[in-house]
N, C-alpha and C positions, 0 to 999 in steps of 0.2 A: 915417683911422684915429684912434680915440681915444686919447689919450696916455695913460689910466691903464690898457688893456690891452696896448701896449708896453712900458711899465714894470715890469710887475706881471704874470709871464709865470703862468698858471693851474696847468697840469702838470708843471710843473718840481721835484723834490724836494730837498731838504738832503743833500748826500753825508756819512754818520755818520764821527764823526774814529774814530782808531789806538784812543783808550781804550775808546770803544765795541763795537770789534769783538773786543777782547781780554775782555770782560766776556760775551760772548755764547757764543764759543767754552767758556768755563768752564762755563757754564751747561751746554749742550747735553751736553758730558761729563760733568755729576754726572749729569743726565737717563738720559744711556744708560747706566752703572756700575749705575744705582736698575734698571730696567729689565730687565737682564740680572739682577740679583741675585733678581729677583723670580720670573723665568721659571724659574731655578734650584728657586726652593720651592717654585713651582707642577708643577715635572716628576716630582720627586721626592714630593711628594703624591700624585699622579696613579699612580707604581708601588706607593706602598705600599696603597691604595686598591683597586688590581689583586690585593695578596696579600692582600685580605680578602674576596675576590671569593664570590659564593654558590656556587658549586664547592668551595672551600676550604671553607665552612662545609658544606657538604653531608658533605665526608669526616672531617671531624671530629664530625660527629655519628655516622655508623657505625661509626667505632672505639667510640663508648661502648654502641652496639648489641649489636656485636659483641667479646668480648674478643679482646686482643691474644696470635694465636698465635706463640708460638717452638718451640724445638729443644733442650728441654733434654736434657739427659747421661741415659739410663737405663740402670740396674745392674741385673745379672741378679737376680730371686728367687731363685732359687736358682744358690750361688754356689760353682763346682767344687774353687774352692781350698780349704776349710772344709769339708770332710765329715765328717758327723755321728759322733760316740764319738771323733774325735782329739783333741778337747780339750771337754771337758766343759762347760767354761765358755764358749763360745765353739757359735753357732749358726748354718747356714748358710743360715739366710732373711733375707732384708734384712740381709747381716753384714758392710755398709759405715756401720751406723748401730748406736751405744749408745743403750739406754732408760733411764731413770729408775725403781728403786724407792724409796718413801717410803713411813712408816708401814706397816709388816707388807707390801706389796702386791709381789708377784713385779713383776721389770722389763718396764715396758708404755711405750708410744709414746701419745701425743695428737694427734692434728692437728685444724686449724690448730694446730700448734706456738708456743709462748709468742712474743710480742712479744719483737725486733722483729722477728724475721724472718717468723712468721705462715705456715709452710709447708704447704703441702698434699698428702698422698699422693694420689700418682695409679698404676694401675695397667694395664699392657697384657700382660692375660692370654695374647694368645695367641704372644707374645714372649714371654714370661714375664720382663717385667723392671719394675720400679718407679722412678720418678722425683716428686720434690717439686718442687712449682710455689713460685715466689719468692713471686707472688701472687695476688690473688683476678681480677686482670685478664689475668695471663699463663698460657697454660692449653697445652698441647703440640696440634699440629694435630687436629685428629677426636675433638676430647673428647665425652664427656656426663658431665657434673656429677649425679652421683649423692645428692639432697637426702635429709636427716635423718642419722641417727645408725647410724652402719655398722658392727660389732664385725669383728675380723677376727683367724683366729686358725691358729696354722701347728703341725704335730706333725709328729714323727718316725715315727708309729705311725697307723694307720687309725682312723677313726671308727662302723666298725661296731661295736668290739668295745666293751664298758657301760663299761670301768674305762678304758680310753686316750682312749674322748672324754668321758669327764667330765671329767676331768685339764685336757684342754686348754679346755673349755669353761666349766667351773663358775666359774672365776676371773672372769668376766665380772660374774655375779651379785655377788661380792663388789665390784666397782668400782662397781656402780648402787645397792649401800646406802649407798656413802660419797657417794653427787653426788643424791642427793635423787630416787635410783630412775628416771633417763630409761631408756622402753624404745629397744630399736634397733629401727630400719627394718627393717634387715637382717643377716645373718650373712654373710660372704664366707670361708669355710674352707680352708685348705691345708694339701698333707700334701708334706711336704719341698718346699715353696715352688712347688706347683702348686695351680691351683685345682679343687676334687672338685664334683661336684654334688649329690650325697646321703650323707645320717647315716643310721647304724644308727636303727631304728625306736624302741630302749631310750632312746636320748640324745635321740632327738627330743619323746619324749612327757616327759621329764626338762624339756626347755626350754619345751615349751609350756604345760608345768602351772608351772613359775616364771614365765611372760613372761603367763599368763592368755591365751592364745589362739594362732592357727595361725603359722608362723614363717617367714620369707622367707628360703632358702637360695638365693645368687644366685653363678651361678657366672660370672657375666660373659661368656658365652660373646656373649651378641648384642651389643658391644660392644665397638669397636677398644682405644682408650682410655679406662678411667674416674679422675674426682677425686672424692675423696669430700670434701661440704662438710664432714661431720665423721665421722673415724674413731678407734679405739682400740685397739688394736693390743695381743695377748698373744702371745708366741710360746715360753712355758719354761712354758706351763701351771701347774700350783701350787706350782711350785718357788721353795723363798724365803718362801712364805707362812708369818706367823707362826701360831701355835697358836694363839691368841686369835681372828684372823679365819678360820683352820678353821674352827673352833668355833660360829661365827657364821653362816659360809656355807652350813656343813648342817645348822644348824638350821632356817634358811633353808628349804633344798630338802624338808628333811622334812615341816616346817608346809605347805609349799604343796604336796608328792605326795598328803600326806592329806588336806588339802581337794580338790582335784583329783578325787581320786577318793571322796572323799564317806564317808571310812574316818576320821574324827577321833575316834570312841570306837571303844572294843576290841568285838567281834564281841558280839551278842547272848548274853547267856546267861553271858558271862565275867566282866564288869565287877566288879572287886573281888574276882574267885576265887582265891584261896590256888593255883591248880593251878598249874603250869609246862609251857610249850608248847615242844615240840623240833620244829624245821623240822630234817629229814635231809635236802639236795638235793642229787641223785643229777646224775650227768653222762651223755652219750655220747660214745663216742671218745676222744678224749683227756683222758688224766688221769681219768678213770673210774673205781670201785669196781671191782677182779676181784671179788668177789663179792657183790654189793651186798645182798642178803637177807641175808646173816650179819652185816652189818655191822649191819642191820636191828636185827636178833635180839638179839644184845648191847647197843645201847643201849636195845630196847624191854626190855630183863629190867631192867633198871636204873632205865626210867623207873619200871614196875610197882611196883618198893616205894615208892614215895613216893605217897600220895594226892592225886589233882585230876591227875597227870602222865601227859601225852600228847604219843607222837611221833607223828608223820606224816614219810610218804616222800614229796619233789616231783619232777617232771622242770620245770625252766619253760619248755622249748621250745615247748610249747603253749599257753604262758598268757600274759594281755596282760600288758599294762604296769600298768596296775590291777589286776589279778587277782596280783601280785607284791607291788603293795603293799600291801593287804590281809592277805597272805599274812604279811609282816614286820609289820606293823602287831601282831600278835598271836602274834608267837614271844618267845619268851626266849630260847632257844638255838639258835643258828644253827650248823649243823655241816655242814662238807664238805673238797672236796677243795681244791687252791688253784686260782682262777681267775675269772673274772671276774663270776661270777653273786654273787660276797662283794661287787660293789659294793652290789645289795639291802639291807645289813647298816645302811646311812644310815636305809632307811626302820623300823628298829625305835624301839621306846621307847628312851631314852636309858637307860645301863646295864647292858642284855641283852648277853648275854655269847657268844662266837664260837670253834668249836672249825674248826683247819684243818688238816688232813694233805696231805701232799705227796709224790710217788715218791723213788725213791732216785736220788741224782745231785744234787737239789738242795741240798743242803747245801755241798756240795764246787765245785758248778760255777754256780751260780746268780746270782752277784755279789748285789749289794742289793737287787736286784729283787724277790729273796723275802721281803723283809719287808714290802712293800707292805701288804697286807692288815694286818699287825700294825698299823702308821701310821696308816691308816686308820679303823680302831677308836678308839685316841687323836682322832681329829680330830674325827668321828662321837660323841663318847662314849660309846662301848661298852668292855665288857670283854673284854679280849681273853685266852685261856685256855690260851694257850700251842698249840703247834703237836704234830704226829705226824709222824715222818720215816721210811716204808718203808726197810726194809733189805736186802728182797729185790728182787732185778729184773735188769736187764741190767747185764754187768761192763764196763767199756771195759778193753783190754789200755793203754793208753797212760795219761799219768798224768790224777788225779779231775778234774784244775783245769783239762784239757784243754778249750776249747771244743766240740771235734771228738765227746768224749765227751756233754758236756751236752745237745748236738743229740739224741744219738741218744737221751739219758735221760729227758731233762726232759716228753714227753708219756706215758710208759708208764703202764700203769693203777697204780691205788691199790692193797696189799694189803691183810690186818688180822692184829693181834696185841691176842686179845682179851680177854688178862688186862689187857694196858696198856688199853685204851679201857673196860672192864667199870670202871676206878677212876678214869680222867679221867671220866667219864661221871657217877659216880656224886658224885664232889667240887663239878663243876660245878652239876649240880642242888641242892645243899646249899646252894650258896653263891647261887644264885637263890633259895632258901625263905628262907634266911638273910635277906637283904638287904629280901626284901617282907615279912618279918614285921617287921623294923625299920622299918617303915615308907618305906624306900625308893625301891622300887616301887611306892607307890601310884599307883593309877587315876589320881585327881586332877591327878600332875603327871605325865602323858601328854597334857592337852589343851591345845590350843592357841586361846587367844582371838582372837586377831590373827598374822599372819604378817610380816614385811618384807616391806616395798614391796608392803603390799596394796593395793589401789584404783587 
């Protein structure tokens, strides 16, 4: 055997001393602490990773699809506790919310409502109750969002009859001269905080000749819930309105019944005539002439001494809506009983003067109501010529201020007393020659160039 591979063993290692093995150990533990700290950010990467997952993006793309339905609170439209005539000021349609009047304009609602709350009326007719959505993304389950500009308007009174839905209607028109004339989509109407489906035929042809075309009365019936993107909201009709915006508002409906109906100069034959036209418009049923020929007869003796004066006797039950205005277009004197065919009295020239008699009872039982028509005349510019108040008729045994009495009086027909109407009759027409011989009355300023919110 060679002596240098005895010596010099090949596979034999160095056994590492105490300090080496305590340098190793140190080691190996920062190693696994680094390790473990790592696996930590890698796990917790890894979950949050999972919560960005294409699921989660998928449902938050369909919340923006779809807006978010809740459950908001709905208050009846019409609200039991609040019944109509207990307090005057105070109305039971939506009469969990105050409106805002400013500048002359009866109290009306806007929605979307001012910043920041941004509300929106929504409506579930056949609950009949109303709720405002917080916002444009929170909408109550089963909506349909009702686009464009919605008017929405509520009465105590019906809308067949001319004078109760003008009232509640016309106010409309004065709000689209102040906002730069937007029409509405649509009309949504209620009568003690239901919604109706049709207007008298008189009020309809009133809005389509201001609105220039056919009119969308929407009664919401095929419709669980609606929001309206924008509605406006009247419910005291012209009450509150200042005289100024009267004044404005039907001059308004004038200029556009008589372009409308294609009636802007006075009847062929007339223009500039000295004469005086008496429209005498007769009723049936209630509130009627008892004897409507003599009534005839007395103001025709009266027109007769004046030269160019001519009455005519009308029924308008048969006559359109244009054939009415026409009719006023070319009166001076408007005479009858009280009731709602004096809303007509708009469509005359500004000026022409209005005679009204009324049965007996109303003086005693009729609250303010009976001076409507006089109000009217103010607003309209017309002259108003003082009233006739029947003295004969049905007596009530109970006292005159009795409601019980007013019921049974307040339709009885008209009588006459023809010394008293032979000198109103005759005063009146004086006071029309008078006035167009003053120049007046001229033709001239009967025509209108332009209307509000034409085009």
């Amino acid at each position: 055997m060679d002596s240098s591979s005895a010596s010099t063993p090949l596979h034999r290692t160095k056994k590492p001393s105490a300090k080496l093995n305590k340098k190793t150990k140190s080691t190996t533990t920062y190693l696994l602490t680094i390790t473990s700290f790592l696996l930590v950010i890698i796990i917790q990467s890894l979950a949050i990773l999972r919560t960005s997952s294409p699921q989660t993006q998928n449902t938050q793309q369909s919340s923006k699809e779809k807006p978010k339905s809740t459950d908001p609170t709905f208050y009846p439209l019409k609200d039991p506790k609040v019944p109509p005539y207990t307090n005057p000021n105070r109305t039971w349609f939506m009469s969990t919310l105050t409106g805002h009047s400013i500048n002359g304009m009866p109290e009306h609602f806007i929605f979307p409502s001012h910043p920041p709350n941004n509300k929106i009326l929504c409506i579930n007719s056949h609950k009949k109750s109303y709720t405002l959505a917080a916002a444009k993304n929170t909408f109550p389950a089963n909506t349909t969002i009702l686009r464009g500009l919605t008017f929405v308007a509520d009465s105590f009174y019906d809308y067949e009859n001319p004078w109760h839905s003008l009232n509640s209607l016309s106010v409309f028109f004065s709000w689209m001269m102040d906002k730069g004339c937007p029409k509405p989509t649509r009309f949504v109407i209620l009568k003690n905080g239901e919604v109706i489906k049709n207007v008298g035929g008189w009020i309809y042809a009133v809005l389509k000749a201001c609105l220039g075309g056919e009119v969308v009365i929407d009664s919401l019936e095929n419709y669980e819930v609606v929001c309206f993107e924008k509605a406006v909201v009247f419910r005291r009709g012209l009450g509150k309105m200042s005289s100024e915006r009267r004044h404005g508002l039907f001059e308004m409906i004038r200029c556009k019944a008589w372009k409308f109906c294609n009636v802007s100069k006075r009847s062929e034959g007339e223009e500039g005539s000295q004469g005086v036209r008496i429209s005498l418009i007769g009723r049936e049923g209630k509130r009627s002439f008892r004897n409507e020929s003599e009534v005839k007869l007395v103001m025709e003796r009266e027109c007769n001494k004046v030269v160019g004066c001519r009455l005519e006797l009308i029924h308008l039950k048969n006559m359109t809506f244009c054939d009415q205005v026409k009719l006023m277009r070319n009166t001076d004197i408007l005479a009858t009983t009280h009731g709602a065919q004096l809303s007509n009295m708009m469509f005359m020239p500004k000026g022409r003067s209005v005679m009204e008699m009324f049965p007996k009872g109303w003086l005693e039982g009729a609250g303010i109501g009976q001076y409507i028509y006089q109000w009217f005349a103010d607003w309209s510019q017309m002259n108003y010529e003082g009233s006739w108040r029947d003295t004969d008729g049905l007596d009530c045994q109970r006292s005159k201020r009795s409601p019980s009495c007013f019921l049974m009086q307040k339709d009885q027909q008209v009588g006459l007393n023809e010394t008293y109407l032979a000198e109103w009759t005759n005063i009146v027409i004086q006071r029309i020659a008078e006035r167009r011989g003053a120049g007046d009355l001229h033709a001239s300023k009967d025509h209108y160039k332009a209307c509000s919110c034409d085009g």
